[in-house]
MARFI-170656 format. One record per residue: residue in three letters; y negated, z negated, x negated of N, C-alpha, C in turn; residue number from 1. Coordinates in Angstrom, 3 decimals, always signed. Atoms other than C-alpha are relative to their C-alpha. Layout:
# residues N
{res->ALA | nnorth->Y | nup->Z | neast->X | canorth->Y | caup->Z | caeast->X | cnorth->Y | cup->Z | ceast->X | n->NUM}
...
# end
This chain:
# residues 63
{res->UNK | nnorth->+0.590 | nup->-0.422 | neast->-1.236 | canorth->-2.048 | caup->+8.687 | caeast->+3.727 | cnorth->-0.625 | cup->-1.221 | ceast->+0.673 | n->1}
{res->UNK | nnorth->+0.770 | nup->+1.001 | neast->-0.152 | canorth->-4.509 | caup->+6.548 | caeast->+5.396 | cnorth->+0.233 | cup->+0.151 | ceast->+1.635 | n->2}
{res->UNK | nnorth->-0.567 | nup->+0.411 | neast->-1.641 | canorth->-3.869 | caup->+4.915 | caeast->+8.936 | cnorth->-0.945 | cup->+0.915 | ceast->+0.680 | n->3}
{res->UNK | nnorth->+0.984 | nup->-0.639 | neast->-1.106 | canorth->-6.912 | caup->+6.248 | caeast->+10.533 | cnorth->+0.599 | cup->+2.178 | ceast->+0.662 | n->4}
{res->UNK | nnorth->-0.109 | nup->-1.410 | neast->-0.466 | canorth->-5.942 | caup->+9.732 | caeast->+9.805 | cnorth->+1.353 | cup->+0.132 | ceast->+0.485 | n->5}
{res->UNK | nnorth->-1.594 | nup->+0.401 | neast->-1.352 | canorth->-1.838 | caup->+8.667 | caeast->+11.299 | cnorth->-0.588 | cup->+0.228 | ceast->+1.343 | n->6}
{res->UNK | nnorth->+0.360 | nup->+0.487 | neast->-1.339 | canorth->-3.585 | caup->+7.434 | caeast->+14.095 | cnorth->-0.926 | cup->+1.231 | ceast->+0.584 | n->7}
{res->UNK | nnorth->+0.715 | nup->-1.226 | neast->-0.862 | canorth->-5.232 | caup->+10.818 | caeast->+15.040 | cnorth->+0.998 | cup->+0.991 | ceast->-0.118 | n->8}
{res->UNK | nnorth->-1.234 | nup->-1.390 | neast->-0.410 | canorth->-1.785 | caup->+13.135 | caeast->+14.821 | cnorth->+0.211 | cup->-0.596 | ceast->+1.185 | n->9}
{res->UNK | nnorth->-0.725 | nup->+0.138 | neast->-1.058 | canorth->-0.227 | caup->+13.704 | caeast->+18.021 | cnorth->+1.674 | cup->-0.996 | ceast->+0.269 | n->10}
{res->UNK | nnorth->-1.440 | nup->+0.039 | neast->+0.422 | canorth->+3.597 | caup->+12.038 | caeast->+18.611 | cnorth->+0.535 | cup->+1.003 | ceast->-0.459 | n->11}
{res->UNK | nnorth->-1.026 | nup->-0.530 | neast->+0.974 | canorth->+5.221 | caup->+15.163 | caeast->+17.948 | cnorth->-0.755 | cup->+0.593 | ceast->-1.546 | n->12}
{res->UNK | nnorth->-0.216 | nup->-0.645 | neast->+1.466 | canorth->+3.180 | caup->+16.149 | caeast->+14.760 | cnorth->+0.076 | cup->-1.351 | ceast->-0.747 | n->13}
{res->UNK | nnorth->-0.647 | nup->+1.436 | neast->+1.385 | canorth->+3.813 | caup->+12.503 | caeast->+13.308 | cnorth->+1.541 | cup->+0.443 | ceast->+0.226 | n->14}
{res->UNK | nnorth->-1.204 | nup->-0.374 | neast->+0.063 | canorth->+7.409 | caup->+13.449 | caeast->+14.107 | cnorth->+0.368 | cup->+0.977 | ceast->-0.977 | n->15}
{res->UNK | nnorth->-0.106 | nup->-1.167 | neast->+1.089 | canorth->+7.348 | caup->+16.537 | caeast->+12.024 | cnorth->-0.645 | cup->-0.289 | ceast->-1.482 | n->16}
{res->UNK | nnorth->-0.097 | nup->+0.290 | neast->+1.198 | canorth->+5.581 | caup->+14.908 | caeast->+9.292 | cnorth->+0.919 | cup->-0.973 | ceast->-0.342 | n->17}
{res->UNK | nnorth->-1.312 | nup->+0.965 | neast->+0.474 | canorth->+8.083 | caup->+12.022 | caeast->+9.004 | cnorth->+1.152 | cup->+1.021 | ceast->-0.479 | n->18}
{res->UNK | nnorth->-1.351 | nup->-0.887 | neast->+0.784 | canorth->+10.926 | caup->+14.780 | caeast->+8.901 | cnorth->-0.252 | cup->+0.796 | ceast->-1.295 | n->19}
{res->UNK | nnorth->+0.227 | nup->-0.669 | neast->+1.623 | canorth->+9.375 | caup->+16.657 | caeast->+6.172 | cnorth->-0.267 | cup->-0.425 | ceast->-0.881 | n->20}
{res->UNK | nnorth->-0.123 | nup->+0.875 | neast->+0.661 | canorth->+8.360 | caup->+13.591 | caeast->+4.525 | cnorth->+1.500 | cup->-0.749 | ceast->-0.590 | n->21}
{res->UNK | nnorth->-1.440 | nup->+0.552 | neast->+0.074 | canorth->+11.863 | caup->+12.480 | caeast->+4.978 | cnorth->+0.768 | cup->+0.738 | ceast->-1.027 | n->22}
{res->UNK | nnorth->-0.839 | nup->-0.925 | neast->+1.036 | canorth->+13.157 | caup->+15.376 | caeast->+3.064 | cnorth->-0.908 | cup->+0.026 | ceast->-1.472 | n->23}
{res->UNK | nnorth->+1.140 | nup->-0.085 | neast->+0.831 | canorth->+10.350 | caup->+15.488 | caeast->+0.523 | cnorth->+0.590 | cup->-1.314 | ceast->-0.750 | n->24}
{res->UNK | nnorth->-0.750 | nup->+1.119 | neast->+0.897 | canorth->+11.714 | caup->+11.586 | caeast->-0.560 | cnorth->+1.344 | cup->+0.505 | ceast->-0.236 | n->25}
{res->UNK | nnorth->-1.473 | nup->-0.186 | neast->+0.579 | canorth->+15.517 | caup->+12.658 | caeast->-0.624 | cnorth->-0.182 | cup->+0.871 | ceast->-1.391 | n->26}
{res->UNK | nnorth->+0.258 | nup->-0.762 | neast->+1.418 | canorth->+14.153 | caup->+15.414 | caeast->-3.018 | cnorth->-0.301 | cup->-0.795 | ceast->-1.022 | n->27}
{res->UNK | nnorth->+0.788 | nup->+0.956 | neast->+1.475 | canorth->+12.088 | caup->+13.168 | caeast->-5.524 | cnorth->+1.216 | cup->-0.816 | ceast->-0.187 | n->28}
{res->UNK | nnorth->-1.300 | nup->+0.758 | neast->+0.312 | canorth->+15.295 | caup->+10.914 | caeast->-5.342 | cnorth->+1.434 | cup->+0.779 | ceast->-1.021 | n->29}
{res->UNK | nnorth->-0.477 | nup->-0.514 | neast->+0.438 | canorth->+17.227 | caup->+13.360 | caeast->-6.052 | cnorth->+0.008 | cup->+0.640 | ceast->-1.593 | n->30}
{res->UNK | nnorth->+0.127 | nup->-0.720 | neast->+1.324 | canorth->+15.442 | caup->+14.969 | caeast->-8.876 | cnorth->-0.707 | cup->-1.140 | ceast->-0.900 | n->31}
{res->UNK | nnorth->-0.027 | nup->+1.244 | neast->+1.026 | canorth->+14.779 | caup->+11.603 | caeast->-10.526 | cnorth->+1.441 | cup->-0.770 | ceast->-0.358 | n->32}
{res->UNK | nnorth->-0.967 | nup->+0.039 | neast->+0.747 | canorth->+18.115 | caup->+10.781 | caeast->-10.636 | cnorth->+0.750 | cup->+1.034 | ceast->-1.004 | n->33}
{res->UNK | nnorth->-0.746 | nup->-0.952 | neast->+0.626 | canorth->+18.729 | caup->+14.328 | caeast->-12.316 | cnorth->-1.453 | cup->-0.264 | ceast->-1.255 | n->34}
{res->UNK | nnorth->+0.771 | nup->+0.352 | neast->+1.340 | canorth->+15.760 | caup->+13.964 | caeast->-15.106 | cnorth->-0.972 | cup->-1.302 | ceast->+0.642 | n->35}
{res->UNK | nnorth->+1.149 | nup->+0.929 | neast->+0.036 | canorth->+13.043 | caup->+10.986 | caeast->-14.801 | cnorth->-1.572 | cup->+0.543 | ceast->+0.288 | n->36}
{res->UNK | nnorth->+1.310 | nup->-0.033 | neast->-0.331 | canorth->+9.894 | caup->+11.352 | caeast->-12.821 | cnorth->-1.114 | cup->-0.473 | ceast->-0.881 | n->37}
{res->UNK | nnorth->+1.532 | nup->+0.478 | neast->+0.466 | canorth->+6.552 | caup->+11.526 | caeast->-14.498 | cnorth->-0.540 | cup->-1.598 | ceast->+0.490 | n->38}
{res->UNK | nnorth->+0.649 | nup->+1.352 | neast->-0.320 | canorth->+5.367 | caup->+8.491 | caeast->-12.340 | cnorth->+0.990 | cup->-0.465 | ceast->+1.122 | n->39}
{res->UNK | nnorth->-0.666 | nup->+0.393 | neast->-1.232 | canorth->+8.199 | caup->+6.849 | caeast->-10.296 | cnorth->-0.531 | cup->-0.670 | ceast->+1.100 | n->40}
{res->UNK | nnorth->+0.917 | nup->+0.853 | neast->-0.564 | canorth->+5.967 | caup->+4.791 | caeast->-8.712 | cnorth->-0.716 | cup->+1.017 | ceast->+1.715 | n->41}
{res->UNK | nnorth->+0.048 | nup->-0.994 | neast->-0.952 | canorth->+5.865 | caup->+8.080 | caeast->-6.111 | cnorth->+0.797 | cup->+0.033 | ceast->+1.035 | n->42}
{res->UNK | nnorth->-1.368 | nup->+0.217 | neast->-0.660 | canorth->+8.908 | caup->+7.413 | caeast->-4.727 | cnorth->-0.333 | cup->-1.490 | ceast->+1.290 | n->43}
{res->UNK | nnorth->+0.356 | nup->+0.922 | neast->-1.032 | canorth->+7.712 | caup->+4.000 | caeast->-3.227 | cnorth->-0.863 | cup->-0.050 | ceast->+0.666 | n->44}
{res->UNK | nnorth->+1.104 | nup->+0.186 | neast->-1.121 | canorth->+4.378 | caup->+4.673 | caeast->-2.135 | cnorth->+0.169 | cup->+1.626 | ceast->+1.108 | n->45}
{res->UNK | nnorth->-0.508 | nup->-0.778 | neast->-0.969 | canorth->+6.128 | caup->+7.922 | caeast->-0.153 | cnorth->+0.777 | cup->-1.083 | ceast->+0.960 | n->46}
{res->UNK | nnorth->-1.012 | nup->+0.870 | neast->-1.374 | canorth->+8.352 | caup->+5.449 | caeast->+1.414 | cnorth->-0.632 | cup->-0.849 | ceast->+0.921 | n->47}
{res->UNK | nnorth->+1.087 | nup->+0.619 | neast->-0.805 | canorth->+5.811 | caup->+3.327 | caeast->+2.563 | cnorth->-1.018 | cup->+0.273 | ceast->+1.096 | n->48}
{res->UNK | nnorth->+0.393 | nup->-1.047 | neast->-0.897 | canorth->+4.057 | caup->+6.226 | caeast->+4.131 | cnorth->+0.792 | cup->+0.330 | ceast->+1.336 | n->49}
{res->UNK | nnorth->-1.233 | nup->-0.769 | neast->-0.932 | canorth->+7.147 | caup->+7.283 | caeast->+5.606 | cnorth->-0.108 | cup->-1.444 | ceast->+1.284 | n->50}
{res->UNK | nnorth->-0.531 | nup->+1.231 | neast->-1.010 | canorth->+7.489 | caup->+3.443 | caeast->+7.158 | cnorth->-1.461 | cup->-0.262 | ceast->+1.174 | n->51}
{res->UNK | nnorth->+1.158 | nup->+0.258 | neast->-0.397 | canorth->+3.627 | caup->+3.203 | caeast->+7.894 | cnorth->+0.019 | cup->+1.505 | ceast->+1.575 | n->52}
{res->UNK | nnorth->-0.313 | nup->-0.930 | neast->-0.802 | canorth->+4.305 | caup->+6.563 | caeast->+9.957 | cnorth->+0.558 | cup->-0.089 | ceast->+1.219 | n->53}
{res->UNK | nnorth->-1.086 | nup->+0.087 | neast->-1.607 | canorth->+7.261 | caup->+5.349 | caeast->+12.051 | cnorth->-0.560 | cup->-1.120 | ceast->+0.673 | n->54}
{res->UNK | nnorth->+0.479 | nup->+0.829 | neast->-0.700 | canorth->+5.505 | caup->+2.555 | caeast->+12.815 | cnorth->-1.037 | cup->+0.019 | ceast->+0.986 | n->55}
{res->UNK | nnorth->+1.419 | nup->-0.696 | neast->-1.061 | canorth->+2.307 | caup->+3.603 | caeast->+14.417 | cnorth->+0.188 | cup->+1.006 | ceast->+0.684 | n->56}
{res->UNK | nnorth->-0.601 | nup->-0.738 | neast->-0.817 | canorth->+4.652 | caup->+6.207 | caeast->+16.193 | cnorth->+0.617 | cup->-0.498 | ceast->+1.486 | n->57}
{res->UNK | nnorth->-0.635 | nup->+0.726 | neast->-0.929 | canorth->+6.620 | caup->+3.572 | caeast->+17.306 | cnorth->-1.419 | cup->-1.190 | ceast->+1.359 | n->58}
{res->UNK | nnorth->+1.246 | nup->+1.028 | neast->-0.604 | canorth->+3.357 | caup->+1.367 | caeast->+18.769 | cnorth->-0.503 | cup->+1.306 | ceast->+0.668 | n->59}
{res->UNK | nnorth->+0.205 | nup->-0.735 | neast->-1.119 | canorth->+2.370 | caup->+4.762 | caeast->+20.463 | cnorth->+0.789 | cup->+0.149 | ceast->+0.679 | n->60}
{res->UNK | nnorth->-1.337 | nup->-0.389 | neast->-0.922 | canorth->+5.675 | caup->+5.076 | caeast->+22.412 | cnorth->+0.105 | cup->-0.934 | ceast->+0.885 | n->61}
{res->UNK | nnorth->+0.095 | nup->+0.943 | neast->-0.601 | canorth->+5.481 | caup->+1.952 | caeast->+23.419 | cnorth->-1.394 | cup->-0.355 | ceast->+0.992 | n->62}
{res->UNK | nnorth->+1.108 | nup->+0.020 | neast->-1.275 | canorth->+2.167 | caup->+2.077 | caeast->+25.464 | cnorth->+0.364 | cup->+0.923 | ceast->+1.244 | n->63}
# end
């Protein structure tokens, strides 16, 4: 996901994508420790999302 388009959700729909993002990684975690992901490499650039998310949430809260 690309900043620009972060930076045009509202706070609460970045809130709601973080939580469904949030669950969306426990899944892939989950079901890569039960068989091996096609491309694990999914797993980190979700998390990164996830962090890139709270961050530019957090820098709107703060103004």
């Amino acid at each position: 996901m690309k900043v620009a388009d972060i930076k045009n959700m509202s706070s609460k729909e970045l809130q709601e994508k973080i939580a469904s993002e949030e669950k969306r990684l426990n899944r892939m975690r989950l079901d890569h420790a039960i068989t091996p992901l096609q491309n694990p490499s999914q797993i980190k650039s979700l998390r990164k999302d996830i962090a890139r998310m709270k961050t530019i949430l957090g820098q709107a809260e703060s103004k």
